[in-house]
Jmol script that loads the backbone (N, CA, C; Angstrom):
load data "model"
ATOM      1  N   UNK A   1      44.049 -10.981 -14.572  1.00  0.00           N
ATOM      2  CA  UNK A   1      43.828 -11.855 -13.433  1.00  0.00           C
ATOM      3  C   UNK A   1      44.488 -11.333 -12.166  1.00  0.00           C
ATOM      4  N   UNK A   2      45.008 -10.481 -12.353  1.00  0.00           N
ATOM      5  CA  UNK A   2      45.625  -9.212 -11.250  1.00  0.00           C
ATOM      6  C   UNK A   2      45.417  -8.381 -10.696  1.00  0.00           C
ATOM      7  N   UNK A   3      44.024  -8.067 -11.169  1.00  0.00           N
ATOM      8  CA  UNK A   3      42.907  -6.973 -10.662  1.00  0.00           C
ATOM      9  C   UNK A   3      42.068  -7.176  -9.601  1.00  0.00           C
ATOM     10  N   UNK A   4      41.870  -6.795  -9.110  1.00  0.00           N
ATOM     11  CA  UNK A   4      40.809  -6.820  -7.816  1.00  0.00           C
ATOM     12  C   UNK A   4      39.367  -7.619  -7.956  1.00  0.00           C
ATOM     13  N   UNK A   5      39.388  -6.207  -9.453  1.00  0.00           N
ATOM     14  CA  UNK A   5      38.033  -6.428 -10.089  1.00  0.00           C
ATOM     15  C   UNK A   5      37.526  -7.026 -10.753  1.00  0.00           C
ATOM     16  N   UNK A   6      38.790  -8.429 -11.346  1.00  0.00           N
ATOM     17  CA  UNK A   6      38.450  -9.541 -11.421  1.00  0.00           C
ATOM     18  C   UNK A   6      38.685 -11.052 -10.324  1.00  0.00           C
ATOM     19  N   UNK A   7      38.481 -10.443  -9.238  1.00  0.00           N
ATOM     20  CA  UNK A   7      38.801 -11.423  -8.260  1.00  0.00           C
ATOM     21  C   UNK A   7      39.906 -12.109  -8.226  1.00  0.00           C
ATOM     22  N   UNK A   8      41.237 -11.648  -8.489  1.00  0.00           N
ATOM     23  CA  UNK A   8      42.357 -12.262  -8.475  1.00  0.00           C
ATOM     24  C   UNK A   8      42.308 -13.360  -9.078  1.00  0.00           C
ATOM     25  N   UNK A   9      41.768 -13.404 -10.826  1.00  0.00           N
ATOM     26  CA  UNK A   9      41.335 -14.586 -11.179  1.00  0.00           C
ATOM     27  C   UNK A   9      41.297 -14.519 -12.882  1.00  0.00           C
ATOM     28  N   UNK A  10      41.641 -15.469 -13.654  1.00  0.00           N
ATOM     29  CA  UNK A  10      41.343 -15.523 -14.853  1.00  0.00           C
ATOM     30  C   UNK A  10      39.012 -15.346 -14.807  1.00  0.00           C
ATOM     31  N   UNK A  11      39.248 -14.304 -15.859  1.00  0.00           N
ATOM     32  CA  UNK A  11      37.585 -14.384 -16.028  1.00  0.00           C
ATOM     33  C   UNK A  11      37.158 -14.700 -17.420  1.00  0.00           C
ATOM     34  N   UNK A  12      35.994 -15.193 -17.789  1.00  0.00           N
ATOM     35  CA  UNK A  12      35.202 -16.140 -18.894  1.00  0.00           C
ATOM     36  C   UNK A  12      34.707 -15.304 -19.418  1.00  0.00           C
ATOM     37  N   UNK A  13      34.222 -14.301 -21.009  1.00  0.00           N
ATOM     38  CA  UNK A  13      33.751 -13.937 -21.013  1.00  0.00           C
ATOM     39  C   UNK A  13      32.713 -14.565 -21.089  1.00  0.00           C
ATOM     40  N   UNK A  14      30.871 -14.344 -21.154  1.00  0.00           N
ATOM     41  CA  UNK A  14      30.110 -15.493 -21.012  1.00  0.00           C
ATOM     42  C   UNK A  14      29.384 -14.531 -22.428  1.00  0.00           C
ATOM     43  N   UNK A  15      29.103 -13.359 -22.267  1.00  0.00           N
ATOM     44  CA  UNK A  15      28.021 -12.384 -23.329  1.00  0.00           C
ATOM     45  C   UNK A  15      28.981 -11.261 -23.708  1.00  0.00           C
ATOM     46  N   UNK A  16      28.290 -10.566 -24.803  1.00  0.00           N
ATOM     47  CA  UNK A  16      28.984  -9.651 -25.147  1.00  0.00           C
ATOM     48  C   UNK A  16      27.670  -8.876 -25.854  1.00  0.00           C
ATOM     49  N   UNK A  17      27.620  -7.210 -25.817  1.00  0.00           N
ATOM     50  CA  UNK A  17      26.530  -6.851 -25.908  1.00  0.00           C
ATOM     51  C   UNK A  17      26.854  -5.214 -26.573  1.00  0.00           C
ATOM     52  N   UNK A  18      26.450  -4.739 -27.571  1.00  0.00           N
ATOM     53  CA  UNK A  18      26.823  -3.804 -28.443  1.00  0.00           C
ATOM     54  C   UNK A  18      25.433  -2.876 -28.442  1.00  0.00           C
ATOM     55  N   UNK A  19      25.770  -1.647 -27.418  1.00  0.00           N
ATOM     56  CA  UNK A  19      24.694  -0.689 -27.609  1.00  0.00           C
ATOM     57  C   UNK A  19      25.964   0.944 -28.198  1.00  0.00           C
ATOM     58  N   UNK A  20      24.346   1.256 -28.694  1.00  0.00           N
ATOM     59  CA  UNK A  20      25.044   2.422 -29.348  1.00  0.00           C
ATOM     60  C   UNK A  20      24.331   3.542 -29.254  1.00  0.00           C
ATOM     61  N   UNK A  21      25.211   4.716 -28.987  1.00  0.00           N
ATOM     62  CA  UNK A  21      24.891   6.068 -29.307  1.00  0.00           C
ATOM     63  C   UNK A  21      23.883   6.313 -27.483  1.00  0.00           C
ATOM     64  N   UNK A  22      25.055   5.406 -26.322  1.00  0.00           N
ATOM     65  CA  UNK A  22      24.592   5.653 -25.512  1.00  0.00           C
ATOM     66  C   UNK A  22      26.226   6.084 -24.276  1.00  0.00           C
ATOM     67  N   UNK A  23      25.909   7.008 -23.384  1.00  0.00           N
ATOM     68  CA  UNK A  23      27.560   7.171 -22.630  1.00  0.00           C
ATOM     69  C   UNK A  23      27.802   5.965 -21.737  1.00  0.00           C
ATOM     70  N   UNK A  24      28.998   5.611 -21.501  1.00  0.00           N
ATOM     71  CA  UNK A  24      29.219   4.226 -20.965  1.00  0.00           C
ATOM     72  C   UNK A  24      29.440   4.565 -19.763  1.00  0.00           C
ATOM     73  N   UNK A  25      29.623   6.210 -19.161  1.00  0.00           N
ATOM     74  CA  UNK A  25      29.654   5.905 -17.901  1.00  0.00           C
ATOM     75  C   UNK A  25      28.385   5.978 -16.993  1.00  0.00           C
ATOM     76  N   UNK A  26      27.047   6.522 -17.665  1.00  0.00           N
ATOM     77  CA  UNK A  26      25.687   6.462 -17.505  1.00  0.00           C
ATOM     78  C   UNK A  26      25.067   5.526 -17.771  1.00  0.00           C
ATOM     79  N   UNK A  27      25.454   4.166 -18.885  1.00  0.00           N
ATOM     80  CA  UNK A  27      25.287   3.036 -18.849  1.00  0.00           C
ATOM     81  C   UNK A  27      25.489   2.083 -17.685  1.00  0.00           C
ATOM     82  N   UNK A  28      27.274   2.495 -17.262  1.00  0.00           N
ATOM     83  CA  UNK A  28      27.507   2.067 -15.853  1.00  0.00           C
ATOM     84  C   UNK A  28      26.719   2.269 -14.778  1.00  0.00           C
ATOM     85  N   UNK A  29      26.459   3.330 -14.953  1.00  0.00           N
ATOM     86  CA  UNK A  29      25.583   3.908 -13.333  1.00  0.00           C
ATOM     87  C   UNK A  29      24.084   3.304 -13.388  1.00  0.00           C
ATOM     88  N   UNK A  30      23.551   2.869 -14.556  1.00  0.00           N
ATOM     89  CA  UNK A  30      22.433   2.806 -14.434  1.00  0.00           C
ATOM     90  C   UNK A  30      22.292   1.385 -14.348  1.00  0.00           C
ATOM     91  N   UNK A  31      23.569   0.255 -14.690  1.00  0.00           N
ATOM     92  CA  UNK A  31      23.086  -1.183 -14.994  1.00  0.00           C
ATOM     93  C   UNK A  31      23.714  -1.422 -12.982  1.00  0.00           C
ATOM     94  N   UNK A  32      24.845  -0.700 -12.543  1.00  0.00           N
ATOM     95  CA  UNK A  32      24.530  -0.222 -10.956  1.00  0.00           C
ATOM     96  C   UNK A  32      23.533  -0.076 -10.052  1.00  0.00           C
ATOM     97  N   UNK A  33      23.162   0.895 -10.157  1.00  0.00           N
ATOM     98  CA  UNK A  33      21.748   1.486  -9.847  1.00  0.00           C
ATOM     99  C   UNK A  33      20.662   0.175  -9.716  1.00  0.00           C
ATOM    100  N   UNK A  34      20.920  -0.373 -10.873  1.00  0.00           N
ATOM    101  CA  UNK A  34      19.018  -1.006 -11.299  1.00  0.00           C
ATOM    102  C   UNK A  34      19.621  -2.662 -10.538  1.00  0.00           C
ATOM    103  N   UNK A  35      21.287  -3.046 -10.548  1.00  0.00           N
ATOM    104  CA  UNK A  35      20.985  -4.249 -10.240  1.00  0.00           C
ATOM    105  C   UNK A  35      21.707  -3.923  -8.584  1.00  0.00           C
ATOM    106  N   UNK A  36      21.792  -3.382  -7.868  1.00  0.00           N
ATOM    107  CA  UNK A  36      21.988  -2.766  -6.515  1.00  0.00           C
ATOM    108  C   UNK A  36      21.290  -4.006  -5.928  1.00  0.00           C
ATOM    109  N   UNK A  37      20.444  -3.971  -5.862  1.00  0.00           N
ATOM    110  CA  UNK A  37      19.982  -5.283  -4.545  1.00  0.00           C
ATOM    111  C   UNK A  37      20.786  -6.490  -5.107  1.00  0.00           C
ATOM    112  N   UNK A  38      21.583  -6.899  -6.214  1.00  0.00           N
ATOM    113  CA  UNK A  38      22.319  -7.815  -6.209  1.00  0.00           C
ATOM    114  C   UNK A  38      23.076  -8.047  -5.780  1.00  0.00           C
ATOM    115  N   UNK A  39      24.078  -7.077  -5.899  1.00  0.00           N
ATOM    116  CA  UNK A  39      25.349  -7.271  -5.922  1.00  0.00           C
ATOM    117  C   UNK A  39      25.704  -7.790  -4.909  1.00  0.00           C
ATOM    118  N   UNK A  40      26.992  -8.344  -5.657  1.00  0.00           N
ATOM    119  CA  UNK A  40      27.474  -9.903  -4.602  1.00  0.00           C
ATOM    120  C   UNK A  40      28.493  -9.103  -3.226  1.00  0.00           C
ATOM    121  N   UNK A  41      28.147  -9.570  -2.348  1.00  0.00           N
ATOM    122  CA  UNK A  41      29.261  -9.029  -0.743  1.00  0.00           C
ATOM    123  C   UNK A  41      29.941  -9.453  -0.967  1.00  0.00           C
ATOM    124  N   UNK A  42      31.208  -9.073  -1.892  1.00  0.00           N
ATOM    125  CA  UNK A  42      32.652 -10.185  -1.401  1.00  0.00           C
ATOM    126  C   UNK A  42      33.741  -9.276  -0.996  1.00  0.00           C
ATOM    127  N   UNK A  43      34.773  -9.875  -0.221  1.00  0.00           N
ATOM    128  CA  UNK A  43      35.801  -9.366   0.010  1.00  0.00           C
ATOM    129  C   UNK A  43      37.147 -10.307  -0.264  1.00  0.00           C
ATOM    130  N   UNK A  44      38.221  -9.555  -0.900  1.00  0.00           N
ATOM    131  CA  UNK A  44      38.951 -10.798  -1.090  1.00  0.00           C
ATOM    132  C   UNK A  44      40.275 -10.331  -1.151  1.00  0.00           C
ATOM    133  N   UNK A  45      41.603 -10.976  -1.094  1.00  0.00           N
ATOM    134  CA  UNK A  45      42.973  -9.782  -0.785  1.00  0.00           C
ATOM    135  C   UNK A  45      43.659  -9.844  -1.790  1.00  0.00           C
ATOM    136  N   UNK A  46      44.239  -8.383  -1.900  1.00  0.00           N
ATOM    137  CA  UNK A  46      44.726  -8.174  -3.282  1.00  0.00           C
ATOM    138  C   UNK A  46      45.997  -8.873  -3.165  1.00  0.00           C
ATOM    139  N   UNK A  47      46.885  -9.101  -4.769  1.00  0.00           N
ATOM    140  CA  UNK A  47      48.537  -9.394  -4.379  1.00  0.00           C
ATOM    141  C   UNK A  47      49.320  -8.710  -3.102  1.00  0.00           C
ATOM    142  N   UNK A  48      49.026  -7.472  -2.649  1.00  0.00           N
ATOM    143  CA  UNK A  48      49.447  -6.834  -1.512  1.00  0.00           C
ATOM    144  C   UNK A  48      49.257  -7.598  -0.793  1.00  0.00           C
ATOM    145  N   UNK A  49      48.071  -8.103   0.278  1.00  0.00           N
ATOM    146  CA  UNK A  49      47.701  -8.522   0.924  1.00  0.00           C
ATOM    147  C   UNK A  49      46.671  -7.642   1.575  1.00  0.00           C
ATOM    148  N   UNK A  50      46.046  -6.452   0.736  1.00  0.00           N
ATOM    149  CA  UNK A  50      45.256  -5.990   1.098  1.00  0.00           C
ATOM    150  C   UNK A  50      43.716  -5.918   0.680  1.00  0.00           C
ATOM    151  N   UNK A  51      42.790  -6.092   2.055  1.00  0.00           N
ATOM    152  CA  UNK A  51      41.473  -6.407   1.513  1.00  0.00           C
ATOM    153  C   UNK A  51      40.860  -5.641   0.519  1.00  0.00           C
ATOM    154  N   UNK A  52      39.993  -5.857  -0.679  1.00  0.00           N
ATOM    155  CA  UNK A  52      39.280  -5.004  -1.207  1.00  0.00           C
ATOM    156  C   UNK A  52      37.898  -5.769  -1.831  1.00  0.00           C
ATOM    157  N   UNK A  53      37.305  -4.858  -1.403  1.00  0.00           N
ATOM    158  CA  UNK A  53      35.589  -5.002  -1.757  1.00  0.00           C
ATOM    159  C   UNK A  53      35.102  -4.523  -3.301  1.00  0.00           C
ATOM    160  N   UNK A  54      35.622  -5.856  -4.009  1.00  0.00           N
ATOM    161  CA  UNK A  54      35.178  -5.202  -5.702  1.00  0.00           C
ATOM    162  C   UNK A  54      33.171  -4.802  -5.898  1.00  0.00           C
ATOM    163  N   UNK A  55      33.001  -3.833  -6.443  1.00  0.00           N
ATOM    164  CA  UNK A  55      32.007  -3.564  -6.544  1.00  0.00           C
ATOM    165  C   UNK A  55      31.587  -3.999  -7.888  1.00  0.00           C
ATOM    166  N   UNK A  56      32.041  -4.195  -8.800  1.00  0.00           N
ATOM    167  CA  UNK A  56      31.946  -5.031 -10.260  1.00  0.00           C
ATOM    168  C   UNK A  56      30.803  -6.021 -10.367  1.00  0.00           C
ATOM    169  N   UNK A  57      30.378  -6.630  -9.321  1.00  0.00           N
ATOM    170  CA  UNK A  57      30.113  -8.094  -9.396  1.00  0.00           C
ATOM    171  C   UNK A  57      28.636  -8.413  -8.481  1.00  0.00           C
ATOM    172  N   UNK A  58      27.463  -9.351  -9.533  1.00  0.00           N
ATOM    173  CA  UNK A  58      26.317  -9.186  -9.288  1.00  0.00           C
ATOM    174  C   UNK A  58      25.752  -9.976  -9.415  1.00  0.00           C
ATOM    175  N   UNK A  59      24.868 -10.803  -8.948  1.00  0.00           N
ATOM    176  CA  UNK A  59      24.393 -12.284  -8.603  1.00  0.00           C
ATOM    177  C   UNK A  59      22.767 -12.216  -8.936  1.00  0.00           C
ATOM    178  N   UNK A  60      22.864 -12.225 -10.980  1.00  0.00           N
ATOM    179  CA  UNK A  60      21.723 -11.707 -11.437  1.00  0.00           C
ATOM    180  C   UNK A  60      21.891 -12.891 -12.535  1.00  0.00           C
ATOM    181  N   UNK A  61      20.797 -13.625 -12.751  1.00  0.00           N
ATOM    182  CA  UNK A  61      20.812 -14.549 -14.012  1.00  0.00           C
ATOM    183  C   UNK A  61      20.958 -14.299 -15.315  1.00  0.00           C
ATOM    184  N   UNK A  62      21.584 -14.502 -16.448  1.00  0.00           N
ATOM    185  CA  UNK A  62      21.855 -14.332 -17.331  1.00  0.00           C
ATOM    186  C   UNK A  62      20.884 -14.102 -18.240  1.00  0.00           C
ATOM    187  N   UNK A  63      18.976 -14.544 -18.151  1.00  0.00           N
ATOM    188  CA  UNK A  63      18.294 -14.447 -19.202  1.00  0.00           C
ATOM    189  C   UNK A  63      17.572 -12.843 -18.100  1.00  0.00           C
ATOM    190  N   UNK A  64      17.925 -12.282 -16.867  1.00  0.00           N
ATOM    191  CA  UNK A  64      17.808 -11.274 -16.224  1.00  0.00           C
ATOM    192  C   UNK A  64      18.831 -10.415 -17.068  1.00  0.00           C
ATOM    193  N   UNK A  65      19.711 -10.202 -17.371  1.00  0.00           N
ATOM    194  CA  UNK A  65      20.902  -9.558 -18.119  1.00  0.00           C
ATOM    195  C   UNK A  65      20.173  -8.905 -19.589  1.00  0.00           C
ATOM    196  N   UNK A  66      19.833 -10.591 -19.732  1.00  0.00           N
ATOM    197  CA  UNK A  66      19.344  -9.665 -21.754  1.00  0.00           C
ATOM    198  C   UNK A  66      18.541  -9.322 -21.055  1.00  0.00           C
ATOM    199  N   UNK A  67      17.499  -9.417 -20.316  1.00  0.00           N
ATOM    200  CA  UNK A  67      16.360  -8.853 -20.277  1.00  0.00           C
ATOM    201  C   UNK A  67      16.403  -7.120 -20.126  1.00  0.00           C
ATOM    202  N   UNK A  68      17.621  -6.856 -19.347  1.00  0.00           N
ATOM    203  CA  UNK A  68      17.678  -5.616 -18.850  1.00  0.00           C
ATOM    204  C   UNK A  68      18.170  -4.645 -20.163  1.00  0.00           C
ATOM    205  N   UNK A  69      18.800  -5.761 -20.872  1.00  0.00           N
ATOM    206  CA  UNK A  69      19.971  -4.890 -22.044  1.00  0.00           C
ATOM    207  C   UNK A  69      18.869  -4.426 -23.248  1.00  0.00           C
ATOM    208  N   UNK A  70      17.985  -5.365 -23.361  1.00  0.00           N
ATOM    209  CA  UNK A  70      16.687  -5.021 -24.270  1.00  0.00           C
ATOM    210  C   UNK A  70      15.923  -4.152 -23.757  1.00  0.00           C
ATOM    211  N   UNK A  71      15.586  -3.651 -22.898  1.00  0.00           N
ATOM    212  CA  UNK A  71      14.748  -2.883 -22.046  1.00  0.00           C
ATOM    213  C   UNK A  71      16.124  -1.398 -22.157  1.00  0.00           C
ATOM    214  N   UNK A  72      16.882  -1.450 -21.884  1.00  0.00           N
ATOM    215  CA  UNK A  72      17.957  -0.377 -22.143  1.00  0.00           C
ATOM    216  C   UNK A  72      17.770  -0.089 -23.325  1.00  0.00           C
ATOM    217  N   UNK A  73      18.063  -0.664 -24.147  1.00  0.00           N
ATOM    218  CA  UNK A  73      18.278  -0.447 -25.926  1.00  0.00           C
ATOM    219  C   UNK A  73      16.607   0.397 -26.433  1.00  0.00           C
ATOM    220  N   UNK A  74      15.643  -0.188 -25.422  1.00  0.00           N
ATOM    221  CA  UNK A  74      14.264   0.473 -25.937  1.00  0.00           C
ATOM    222  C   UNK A  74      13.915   1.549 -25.490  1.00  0.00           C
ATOM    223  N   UNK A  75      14.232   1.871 -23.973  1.00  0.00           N
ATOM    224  CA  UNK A  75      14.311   3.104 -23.360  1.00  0.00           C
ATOM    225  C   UNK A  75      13.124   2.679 -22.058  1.00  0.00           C
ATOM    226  N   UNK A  76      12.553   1.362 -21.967  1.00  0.00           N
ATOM    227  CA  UNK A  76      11.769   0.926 -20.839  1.00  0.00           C
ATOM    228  C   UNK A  76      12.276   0.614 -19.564  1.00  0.00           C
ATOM    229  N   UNK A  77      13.374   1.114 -19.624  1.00  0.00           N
ATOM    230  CA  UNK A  77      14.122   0.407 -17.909  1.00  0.00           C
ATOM    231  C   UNK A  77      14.007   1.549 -17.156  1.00  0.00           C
ATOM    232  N   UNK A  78      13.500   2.695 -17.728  1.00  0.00           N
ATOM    233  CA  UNK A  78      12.963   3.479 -16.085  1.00  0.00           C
ATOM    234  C   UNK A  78      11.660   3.328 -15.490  1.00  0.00           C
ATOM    235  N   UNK A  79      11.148   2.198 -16.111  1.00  0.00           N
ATOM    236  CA  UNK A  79       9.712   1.748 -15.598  1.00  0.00           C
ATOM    237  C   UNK A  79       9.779   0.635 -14.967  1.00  0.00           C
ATOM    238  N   UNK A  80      11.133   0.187 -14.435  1.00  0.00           N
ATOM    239  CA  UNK A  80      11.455  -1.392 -14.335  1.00  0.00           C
ATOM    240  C   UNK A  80      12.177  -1.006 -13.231  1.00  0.00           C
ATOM    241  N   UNK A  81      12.009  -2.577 -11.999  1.00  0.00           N
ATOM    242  CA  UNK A  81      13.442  -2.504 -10.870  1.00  0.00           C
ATOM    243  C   UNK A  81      13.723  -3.950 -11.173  1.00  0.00           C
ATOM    244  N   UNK A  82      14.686  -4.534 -10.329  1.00  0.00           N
ATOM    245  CA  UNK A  82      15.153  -5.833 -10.451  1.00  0.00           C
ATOM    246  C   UNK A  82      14.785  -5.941  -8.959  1.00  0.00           C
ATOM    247  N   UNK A  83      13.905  -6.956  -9.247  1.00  0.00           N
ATOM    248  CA  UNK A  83      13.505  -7.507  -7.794  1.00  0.00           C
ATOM    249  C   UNK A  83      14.487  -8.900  -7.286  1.00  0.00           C
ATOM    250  N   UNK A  84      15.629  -8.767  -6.708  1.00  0.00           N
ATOM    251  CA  UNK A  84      16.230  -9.895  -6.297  1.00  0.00           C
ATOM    252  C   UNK A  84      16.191 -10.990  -5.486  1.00  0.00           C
ATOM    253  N   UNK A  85      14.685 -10.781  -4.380  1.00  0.00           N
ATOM    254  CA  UNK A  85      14.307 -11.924  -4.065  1.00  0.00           C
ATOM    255  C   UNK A  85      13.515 -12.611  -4.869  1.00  0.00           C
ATOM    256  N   UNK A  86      13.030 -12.541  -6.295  1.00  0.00           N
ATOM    257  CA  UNK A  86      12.167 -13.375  -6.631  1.00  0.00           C
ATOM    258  C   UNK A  86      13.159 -13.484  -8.129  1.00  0.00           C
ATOM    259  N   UNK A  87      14.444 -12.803  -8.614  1.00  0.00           N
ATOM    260  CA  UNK A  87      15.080 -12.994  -9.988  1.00  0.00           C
ATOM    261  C   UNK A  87      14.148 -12.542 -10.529  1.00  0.00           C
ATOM    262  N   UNK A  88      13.372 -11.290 -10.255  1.00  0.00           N
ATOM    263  CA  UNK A  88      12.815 -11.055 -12.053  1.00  0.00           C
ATOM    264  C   UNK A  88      12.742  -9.570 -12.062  1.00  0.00           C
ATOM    265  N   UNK A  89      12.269  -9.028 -13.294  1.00  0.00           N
ATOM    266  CA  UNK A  89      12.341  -7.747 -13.449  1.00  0.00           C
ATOM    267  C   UNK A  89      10.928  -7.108 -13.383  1.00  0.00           C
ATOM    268  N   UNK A  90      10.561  -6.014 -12.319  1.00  0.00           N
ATOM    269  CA  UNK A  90       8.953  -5.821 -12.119  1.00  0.00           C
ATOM    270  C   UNK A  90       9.253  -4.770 -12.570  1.00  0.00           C
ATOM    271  N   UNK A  91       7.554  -4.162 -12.523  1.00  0.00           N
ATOM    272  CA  UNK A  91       7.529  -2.691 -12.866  1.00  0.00           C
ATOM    273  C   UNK A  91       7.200  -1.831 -11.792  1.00  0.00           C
ATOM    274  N   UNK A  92       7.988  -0.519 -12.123  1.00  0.00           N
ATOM    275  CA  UNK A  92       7.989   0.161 -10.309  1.00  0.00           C
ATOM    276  C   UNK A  92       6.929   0.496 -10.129  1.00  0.00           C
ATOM    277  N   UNK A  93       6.513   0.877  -8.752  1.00  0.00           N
ATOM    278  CA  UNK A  93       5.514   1.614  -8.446  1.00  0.00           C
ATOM    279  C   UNK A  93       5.114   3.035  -8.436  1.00  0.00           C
TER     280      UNK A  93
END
end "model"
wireframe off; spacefill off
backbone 0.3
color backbone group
């Protein structure tokens, strides 16, 4: 609750999600990448008193989440964007 990158805040876990035989820092980049038009603008000050802009954090619905994690696990999410004005997941052009 001391971290930035949890908003100076006790956090909930809400899901928990077990893929395998995939790298987690290309997992990172890609659940990044794909939910980019989400992510939430916040800024907020650390125990220092200094501002920081956590990048962690993404303002995507939860049945949007599995949707993406099933589509990962199958190998269909490079045919997919997350369209964030409408919450859903299209297929690119």
């Amino acid at each position: 609750k001391n971290d930035a990158t949890f908003l100076m805040n006790d956090v909930e876990i809400l899901d928990e999600y077990h893929l395998y035989r995939l790298d987690r820092k290309k997992l990172e980049t890609l659940i990044h990448t794909f939910f980019e038009n989400a992510r939430a603008n916040i800024t907020i000050t650390d125990r220092f008193g200094k501002p920081i802009t956590p990048r962690e954090w993404f303002m995507v619905p939860r049945h949007i989440i599995e949707e993406a994690i099933s589509r990962i696990q199958d190998g269909t999410i490079i045919n997919y964007k997350y369209d964030a004005d409408n919450c859903r997941i299209v297929l690119s052009q």
